[in-house]
Each structure stands twice: as C-alpha cells, then as structure tokens.
N, C-alpha and C positions, 0 to 999 in steps of 0.2 A: 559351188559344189558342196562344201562344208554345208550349208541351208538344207540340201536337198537330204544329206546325211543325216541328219539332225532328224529334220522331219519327218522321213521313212522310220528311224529309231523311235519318234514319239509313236507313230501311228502305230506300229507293231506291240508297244505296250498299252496302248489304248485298246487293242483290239486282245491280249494280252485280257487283258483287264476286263472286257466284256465277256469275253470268254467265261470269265471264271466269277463274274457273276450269273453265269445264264445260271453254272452248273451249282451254285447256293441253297435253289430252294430242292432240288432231290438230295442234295448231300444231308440238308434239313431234315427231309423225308424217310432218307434210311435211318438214320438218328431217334426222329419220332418214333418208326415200326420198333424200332429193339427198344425202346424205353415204354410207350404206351401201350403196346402187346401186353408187358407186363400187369400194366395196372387192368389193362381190360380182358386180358384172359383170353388173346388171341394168338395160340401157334401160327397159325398162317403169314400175319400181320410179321412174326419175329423172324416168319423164315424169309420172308420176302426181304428183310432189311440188312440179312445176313449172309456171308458168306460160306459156302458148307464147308471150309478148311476154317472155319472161326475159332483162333488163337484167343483167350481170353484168360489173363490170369490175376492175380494176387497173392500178397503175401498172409499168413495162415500160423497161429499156434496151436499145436493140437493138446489135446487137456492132458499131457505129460510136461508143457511146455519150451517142445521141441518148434521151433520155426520153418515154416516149409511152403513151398509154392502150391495155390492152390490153383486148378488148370481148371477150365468150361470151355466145354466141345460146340458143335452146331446142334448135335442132337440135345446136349444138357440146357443147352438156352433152350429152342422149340418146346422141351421135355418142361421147364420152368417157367416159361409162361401159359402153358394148358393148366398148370397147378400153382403157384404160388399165390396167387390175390385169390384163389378160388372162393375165398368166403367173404371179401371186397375187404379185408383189415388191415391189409399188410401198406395201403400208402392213405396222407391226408384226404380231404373230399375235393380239393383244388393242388394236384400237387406241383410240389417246383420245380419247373425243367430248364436250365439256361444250356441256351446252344452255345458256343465261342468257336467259330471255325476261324482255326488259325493259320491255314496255308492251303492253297488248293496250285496244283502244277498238273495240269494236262488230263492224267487220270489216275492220281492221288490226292489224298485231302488229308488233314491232320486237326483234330476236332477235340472241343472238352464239352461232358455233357458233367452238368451240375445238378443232383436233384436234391430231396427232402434229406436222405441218409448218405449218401456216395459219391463221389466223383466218378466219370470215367475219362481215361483218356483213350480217343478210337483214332484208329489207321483208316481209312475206307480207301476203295479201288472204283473207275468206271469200269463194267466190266464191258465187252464186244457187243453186248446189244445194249448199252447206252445207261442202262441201271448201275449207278453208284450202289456198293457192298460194305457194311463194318467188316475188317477181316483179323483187326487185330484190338484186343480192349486189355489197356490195365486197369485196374481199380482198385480204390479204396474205399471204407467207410470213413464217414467228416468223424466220428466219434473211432479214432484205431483200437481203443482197446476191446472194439468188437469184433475183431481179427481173433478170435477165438473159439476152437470148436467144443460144444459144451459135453 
C-alpha cells in the first residue's frame, strides 16, 4: 500500500512538472513582448505582454538628492515603447536578454530578465483566457548610480 502511495506522489509531481513546463515557453513570451517591444517600437507587442494594473517600480534620486520610488503604469510602458528606441539608439545591434524563470506554481511565475543596462525582476499571472501577464516589475540599472534624475 505504501508502493501505491509513493507512486501516486511521484506521478502528481511529474505531472506537476509537465505542467509547468508546458506553461515556459508563454511565460517566455510575455517577458519577450515587454522587453522587445522596447527595442522595436511596438506598443501593441508591450500591451499584449502586460497587465493593465502593471505595478513597476524602482528606486530613484532626484537632482536634490532626495531618494524616492520611482512607479511605471500600463499606460507609461505602452506610452515607452511607441517612443523610446524611436531613433534605434537607445539598445546594442544584438542586445542581451537572459530569461531565468525561477518558479512557476499553477498561475504565477516568478522571472529575472537580464539585459544590456538593467535587471528586472517580474511577477507574471495566467490570466482566465490562458495568456500569462507581467503584473509586477522591480528594476534596476547593473550601473545604480544611474538612479538619478538629471
């Protein structure tokens, strides 16, 4: 009887397991939209990959050198990727993206995107129709003392 316990245990984490690699390559996906939108200048691309209650923050000195949280919205992203690479200078010609999804449980994930200037760390959600969401990012720049507003 112990055998059969055993076994029903492994199988549910194997299946456990399958699970949550099916759900890899979209968690990938919504990760890709919000980082490659950027570089290619597509709002669509960043709203698809986002959640519109999107939490995204960092820490921020402002040129008094007061320290202060700095917050981006759903709209400030969408609004950031229509504009910021607009003139292709803002990343290298091959840039660097490392994914590291480090927990996925049912319809959470917990993910570090690595690129050329920043870390982020994102929260992402599956939402009811099957689309994984970033709904929460902190970040930093790999260089901090670029935490500052000029």
């Amino acid at each position: 009887m112990k055998l059969v316990g055993v076994l029903l245990f492994c199988s549910a984490l194997s299946l456990h397991a399958l699970a949550r690699d099916n759900d890899k390559p979209a968690i990938e996906r919504a990760v890709k939209d919000y980082i490659e939108s950027q570089h290619k200048v597509l709002p669509d691309m960043m709203a698809r990959g986002i959640d519109k209650s999107l939490a995204k923050r960092t820490y921020w000195r402002s040129s008094n050198g007061n320290e202060f949280i700095l917050e981006s919205s759903y709209e400030d992203m969408v609004d950031l990727a229509a504009r910021y690479n607009i003139n292709g200078d803002k990343f290298p010609e091959s840039p660097k993206m490392n994914i590291e999804i480090y927990d996925i449980d049912k319809r959470v994930a917990s993910v570090k995107l690595t690129t050329d200037d920043w870390i982020d760390f994102m929260h992402l959600y599956k939402n009811e129709e099957g689309n994984w969401k970033v709904i929460n990012v902190l970040w930093q720049f790999n260089d901090t003392t670029n935490h500052v507003s000029n």
